[in-house]
Structure formats: structure tokens, C-alpha cells
N, C-alpha and C positions, 0 to 999 in steps of 0.2 A: 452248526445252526446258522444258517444265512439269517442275513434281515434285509426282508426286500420291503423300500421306501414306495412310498403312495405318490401319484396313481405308477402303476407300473405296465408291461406290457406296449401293446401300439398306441396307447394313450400316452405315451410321455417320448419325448424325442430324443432327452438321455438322463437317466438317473444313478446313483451313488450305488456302489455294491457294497454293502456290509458282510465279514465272514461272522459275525458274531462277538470274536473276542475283542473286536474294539472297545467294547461298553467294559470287559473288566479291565483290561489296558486304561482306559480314561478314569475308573475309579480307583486304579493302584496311583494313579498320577496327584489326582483330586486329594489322597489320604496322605501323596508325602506333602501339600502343601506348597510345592516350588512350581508357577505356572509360569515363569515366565524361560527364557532362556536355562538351560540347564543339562546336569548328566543325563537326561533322556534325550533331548536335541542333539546332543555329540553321539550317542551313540545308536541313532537314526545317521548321522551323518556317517560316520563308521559303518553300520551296515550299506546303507549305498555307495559307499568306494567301493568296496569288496565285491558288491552288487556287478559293479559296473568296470571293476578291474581297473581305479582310478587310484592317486595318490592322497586326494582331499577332496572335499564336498563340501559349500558352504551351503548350510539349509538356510532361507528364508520366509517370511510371511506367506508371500505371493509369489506368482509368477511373472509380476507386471513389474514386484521391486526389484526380482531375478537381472529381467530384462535392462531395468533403470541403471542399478548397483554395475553390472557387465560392460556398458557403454561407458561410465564417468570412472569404472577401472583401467581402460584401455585410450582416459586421454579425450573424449567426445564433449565439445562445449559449443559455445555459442561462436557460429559463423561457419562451423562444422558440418558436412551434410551428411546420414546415413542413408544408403542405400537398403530398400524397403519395396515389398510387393503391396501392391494396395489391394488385391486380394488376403486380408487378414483380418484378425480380430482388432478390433482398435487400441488394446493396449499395446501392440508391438508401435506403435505411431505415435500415442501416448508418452513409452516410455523412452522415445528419442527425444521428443519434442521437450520433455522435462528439465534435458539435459541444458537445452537453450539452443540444440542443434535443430539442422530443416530435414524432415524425411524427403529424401529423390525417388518419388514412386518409380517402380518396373512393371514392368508386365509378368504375366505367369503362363505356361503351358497347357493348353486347353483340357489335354489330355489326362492330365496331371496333378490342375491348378496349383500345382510348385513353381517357382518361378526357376533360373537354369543359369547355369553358368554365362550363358549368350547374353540371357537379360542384364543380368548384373553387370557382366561388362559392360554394356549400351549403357546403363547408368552410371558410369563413373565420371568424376570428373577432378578438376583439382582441389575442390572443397572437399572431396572423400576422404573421411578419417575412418570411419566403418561400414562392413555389409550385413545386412541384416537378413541372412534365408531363412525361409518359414518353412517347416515341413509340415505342411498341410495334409492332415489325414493321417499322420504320422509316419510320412515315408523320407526314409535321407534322400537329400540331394548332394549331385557329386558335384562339385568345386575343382575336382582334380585339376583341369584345362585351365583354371585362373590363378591359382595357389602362386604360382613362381609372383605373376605379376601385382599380385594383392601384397606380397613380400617386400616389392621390389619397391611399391608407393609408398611401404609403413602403414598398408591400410590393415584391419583386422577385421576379422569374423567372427560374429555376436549370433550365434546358434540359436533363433529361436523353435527349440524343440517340445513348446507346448504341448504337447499332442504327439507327442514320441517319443515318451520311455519305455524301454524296453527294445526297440526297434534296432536293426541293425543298418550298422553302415560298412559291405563290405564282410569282414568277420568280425566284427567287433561291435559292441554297443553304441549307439549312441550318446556321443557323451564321454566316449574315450578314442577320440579319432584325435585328438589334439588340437580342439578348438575349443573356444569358450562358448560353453553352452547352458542355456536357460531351461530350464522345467518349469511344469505350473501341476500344483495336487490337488488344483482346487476339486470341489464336488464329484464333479463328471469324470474326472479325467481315470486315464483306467491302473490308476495309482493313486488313489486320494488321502490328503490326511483332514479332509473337510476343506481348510482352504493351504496353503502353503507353495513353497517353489524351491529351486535350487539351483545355484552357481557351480559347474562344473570348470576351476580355475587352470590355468596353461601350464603354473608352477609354483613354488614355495612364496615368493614375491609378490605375487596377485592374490595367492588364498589369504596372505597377510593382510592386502590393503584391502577386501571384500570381508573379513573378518572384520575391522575393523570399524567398516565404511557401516554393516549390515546393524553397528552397537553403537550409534549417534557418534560415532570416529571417538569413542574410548579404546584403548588399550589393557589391555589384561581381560581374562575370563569375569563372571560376574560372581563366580566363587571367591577369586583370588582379590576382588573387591570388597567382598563383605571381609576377608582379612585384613584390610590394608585400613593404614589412616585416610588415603586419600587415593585419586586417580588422573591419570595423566589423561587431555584428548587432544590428539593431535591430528587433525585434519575432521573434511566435512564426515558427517555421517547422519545418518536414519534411525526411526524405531523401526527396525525391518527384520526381527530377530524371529523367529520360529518357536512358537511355546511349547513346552514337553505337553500341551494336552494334544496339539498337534500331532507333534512328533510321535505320540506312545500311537494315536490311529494311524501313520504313517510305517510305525516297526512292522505294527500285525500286518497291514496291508502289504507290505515289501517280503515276509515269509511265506505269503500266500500267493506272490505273482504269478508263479508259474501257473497255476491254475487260472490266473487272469488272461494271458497270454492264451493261454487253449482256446478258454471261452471268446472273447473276441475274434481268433483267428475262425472258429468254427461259424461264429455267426454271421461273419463276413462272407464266408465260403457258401453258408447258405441259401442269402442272399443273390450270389452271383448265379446258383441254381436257380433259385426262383424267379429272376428276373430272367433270364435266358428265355427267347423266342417272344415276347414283348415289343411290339414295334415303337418305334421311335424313343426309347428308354440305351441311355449308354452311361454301363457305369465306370465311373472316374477309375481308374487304376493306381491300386495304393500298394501295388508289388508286394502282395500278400504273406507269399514266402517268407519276405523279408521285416516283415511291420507288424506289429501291436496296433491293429487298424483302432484309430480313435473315433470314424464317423464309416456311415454308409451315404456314397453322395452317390448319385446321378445327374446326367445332360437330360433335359425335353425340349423340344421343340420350343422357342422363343416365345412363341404366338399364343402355345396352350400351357405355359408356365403357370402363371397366375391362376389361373382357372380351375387348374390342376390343384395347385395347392387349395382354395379356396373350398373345393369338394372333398376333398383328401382332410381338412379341419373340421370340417362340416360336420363328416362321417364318424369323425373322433380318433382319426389317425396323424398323430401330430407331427406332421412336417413340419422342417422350416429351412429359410435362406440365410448358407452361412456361408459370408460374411459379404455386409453391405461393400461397396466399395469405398474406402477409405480416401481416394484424391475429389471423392464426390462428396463428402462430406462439410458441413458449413464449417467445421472448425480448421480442416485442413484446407481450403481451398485456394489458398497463398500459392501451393504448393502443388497443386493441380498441373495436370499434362496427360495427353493424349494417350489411351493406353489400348489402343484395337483387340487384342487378343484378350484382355480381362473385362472390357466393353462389351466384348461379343458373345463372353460365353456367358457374365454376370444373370441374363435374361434365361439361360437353361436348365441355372441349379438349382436340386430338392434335395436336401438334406433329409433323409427316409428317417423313420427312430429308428436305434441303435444303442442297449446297454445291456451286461449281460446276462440278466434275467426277462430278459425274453428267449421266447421258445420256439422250435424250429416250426410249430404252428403258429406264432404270434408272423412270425418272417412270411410266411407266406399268406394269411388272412393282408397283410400290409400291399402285398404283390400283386394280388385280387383287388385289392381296392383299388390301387396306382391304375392296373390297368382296364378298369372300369371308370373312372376319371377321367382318361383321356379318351378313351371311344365315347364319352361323352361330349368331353371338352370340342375332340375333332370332326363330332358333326354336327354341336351348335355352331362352328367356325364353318364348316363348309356350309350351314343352312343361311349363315350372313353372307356370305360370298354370292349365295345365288341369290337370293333377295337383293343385292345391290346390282348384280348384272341385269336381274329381272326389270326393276327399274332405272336402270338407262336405257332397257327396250325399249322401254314405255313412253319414253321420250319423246313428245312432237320434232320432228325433222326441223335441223335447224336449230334447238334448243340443245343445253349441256346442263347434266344432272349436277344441282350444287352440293357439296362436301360441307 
């Protein structure tokens, strides 16, 4: 028994998949009474090693304190800069910025909106303590070409793979390439435990200090606590701990991926059907094969972007622009610098809905509408075009039509 969350279909842009047995997983939780940290959080984490063919998992709240915990594990402080796509959701910017570090926007790949091994290089400099790659839409990106030289600075790699579990990089998961990498379960994500995240650590040493760091920098479990007289805390730390009511929506959801994985894969594939022979529609390449597509995004035309969505909301089919650009933002703007290729495409993208209870009719009523929007869109914009030529006709000889 599924539980599909309201509104659902082309009226929501991305919603929660329920299999059902969440609701008795949260009340076996709710009746032993231990919500905070607990045997159901370890062995969520336990199941995700195994998951992911890794040796440790630290689960946390979020994916933002994922990100935070990951950067101030590897050394990231103030005078420090991360390298960062300003194509991203604002907590990857956030969670540098926390640290007291400056994020160094890069640019990202039009094609792709991944940013690339080239970019990142372009952004390094000698303030670089870390790199921050986003796998956007949930596709890896390859690092191969920079690894030696990221080695050779002491710089590291802080995997933000919000949007990419499950995904592969290569033959292997995401998340066991042998980087430090960040997950997010919040809501949407097509692994949810409602909200939560995870630290995938490089070794025994780091799972230590992110175990630690994730329990306001105590030491010992919070079992071997209610044992003791007292507790030692040795360095900074968070409430950033992951609750078993989390955790128990996160077990059920982690035995049912595979079946997650289909459905997204299929929905995407649909999509690329239906959008096929659509003029001026190009959709983003999230190397399907290989990804747990997290988003269905598209290029339009610059000019009929707006316009497009606007009708497209209108209609009740919920687009949106994901994600604003982060060096243009008033909070970041310290930090701002010129970024052409994420400048240029920012004005093209529509984030179509995408979750996987929709149906291969709901994917195509959305396809119909897109392309009813712009044959719209494209001939109030051609009707302005010849209205403003028509009036510089019209122009007394000698005169210049004013703007």
C-alpha cells in the first residue's frame, strides 16, 4: 500500500513517496519511547554501509549539517575558501560559509549544469582548503584529471551528493569512490526519512571525529551514557544527531530502493520520449544509465523562459527554477564574480514536475502543455517584434523611435 501525499501528479513539482510501512516503522519507534539518537539510527546506518559497500556511515539531521560536519572534519575555517558551483541549492554556500570560510563560485557545464573538473581547477587558488562538487540532478562527476593535484595542495573533496543516492560513479555507488560525501533524505529526495542526511567518512579517524562532532563533541554512544556517572566532551560539536523516528522512515525506505530506482529511471526515460521533436526544448543530460535521476530539467529559449513558466503555473502544472544563482544573491555578494556559462544558461531552465507517482499520462499531459506555452510564448514575442519594427516605420524621416 503506497501513500500518495496531496496535491500529487503535474500539480506538484516534487512530492514524498510513501511504501506504506513507514506509519508502522514510526509507531514500533513512538512505543519503544527512545526518539532521539538510538539502536534504530545505527542500524539505519548499518544498513546504508552494506547499502553502499562502505565501512561506516555517519547519519545526521540534515543534509545541510552533512555538508557543515564534512568541511570542519577536513580542517575548513575561517580565511579558508571552498570551491563551489553557484549553480546550487543555497545550503551547499550556507554550509561553507558556517565554517567562517569564503565560498569561490565556478561555473558549471551548460549541458550538464555539473560543474567539471576544468571549472574547479579555474577556481583554485592558495586559500583552497576544499572542493565542493555538486551533482546536480544526481549525476557523478569525474575529478579523475584533478585527484593527483587536489592531493598534492592537501586540498579535499566534500561530495555534495544531495541528489545522488543511489547513483553511480563508474561501478560503484556513490558514495564509495573514496571521497567524503554528503547525502540529504530530506522530503523530496528519492530516499527520504522526512528530513535527514549522511556523512560518508574516508576512514576510522574521521568517522570518529564526525561521530563525535554530529553529538555536541561528546564521546561515547548515548546508551553508554545513561550508564555512566558522567561524560567526557572533547572538541566542538552539534545537535546534529538523526532520531530513530527518522531513521525507522529511512530503514523501510532503503529496502524498498530498488523499486525507487526503477521508478525514477522510468520516469525520466519517459519524459525524454515525450519531449522528443518539441522545438526549442533541450533536455539537460543526467546520463540516465548511470543515475537515480533526482529532477527532470530542460533549456528554453532565454526570451520565452519566463513566460513559459508563467502559463505553465497558470495551467496548474508546477514548474520551477532550480536553483537561483548563489554569487547573485544579497547574502553572498562579497563573493560574487563573473560566471558566463552559469549566467547564460540560468535564463533557460524549467524544472518540469518530477516524483514517482506520476504516470506515464501525467508525463505527457505536462509535454502538451510545455509545448502549448511556448507556441504561445513564441508568437506574443514575435507579435512584439513586429509591433516595434512597425513603429520605427512609422517614423517621420529624421526622427528615432524612443526605448
Amino acid at each position: 500500500m503506497t501513500v500518495v501525499t496531496a496535491p500529487s501528479g503535474p500539480r506538484a513539482n516534487a512530492r514524498p513517496f510513501l511504501y506504506g510501512d513507514e506509519l508502522t516503522a514510526i509507531a514500533r519507534v513512538l512505543e519503544s519511547g527512545q526518539y532521539g539518537h538510538g539502536t534504530e539510527t545505527e542500524a539505519f546506518e548499518r544498513d546504508l554501509a552494506a547499502y553502499l559497500d562502505v565501512p561506516d556511515v555517519v547519519a545526521v539531521s540534515t543534509g545541510t549539517a552533512a555538508l557543515h560536519l564534512a568541511l570542519l572534519a577536513v580542517g575548513v575555517g575561517p580565511g579558508d575558501e571552498v570551491v563551489v558551483p553557484s549553480l546550487t541549492f543555497c545550503a551547499s554556500v550556507q554550509a561553507i560559509t558556517a565554517t567562517g570560510a569564503r565560498p569561490r563560485f565556478v561555473d558549471v557545464d551548460p549541458a550538464t549544469l555539473c560543474t567539471t573538473a576544468d571549472h574547479i581547477r579555474a577556481g583554485i587558488t592558495p586559500a583552497t582548503r576544499a572542493v565542493m562538487p555538486v551533482l546536480y540532478g544526481g549525476r557523478a562527476i569525474d575529478l579523475t584529471s584533478l585527484r593527483d593535484d587536489l592531493t598534492a595542495q592537501g586540498i579535499a573533496i566534500v561530495e555534495d551528493a544531495a541528489h545522488a543516492f543511489g547513483s553511480f560513479a563508474g561501478d560503484r555507488r556513490v558514495g564509495a569512490t573514496g571521497d567524503l560525501t554528503c547525502f540529504s533524505f530530506d522530503a523530496i529526495k528519492a530516499l527520504t526519512c522526512g528530513d535527514g542526511g549522511a556523512v560518508i567518512p574516508r576512514d576510522p579517524s574521521e568517522a570518529t571525529v564526525l561521530h563525535r562532532m554530529r553529538a555536541l563533541g561528546i564521546t561515547g554512544s548515548r546508551i553508554q551514557r545513561g550508564h555512566a556517572l558522567t561524560y567526557a566532551v572533547e572538541g566542538p560539536g552539534f545537535r546534529y544527531h538523526l532520531s530513530t523516528l527518522h531513521a525507522a522512515i529511512g530503514r523501510v525506505q532503503l529496502s524498498r530502493f530498488p523499486e525507487m530506482e526503477s521508478r525514477r529511471r522510468t520516469l525520466w526515460s519517459t519524459y525524454a520520449t515525450a519531449l522528443h521533436g518539441i522545438g526549442d526544448v533541450t533536455l539537460v543530460d543526467l546520463d540516465v544509465a548511470n543515475t537515480v535521476p533526482f529532477n527532470c530539467t530542460v533549456l528554453l529559449p532565454a526570451p520565452l523562459r519566463d513566460e513559459v513558466h508563467t502559463r505553465l503555473r497558470a495551467a496548474d502544472i508546477a514548474v520551477g527554477v532550480h536553483y537561483p544563482l548563489n554569487h547573485r544573491q544579497p547574502a553572498f555578494t562579497p563573493w560574487a564574480t563573473p560566471l558566463p556559462q552559469s549566467e547564460s544558461v540560468w535564463p533557460r531552465i524549467l524544472n518540469l514536475p518530477f516524483h514517482p507517482d506520476m504516470t506515464e499520462n501525467d508525463v505527457y499531459t505536462v509535454a502538451a502543455a510545455l509545448r502549448r506555452a511556448l507556441r504561445l510564448a513564441a508568437g506574443r514575442a514575435s507579435a512584439s517584434a513586429a509591433g516595434n519594427d512597425q513603429d520605427l516605420d512609422q517614423q517621420p524621416s529624421g526622427m528615432v523611435a524612443r526605448r
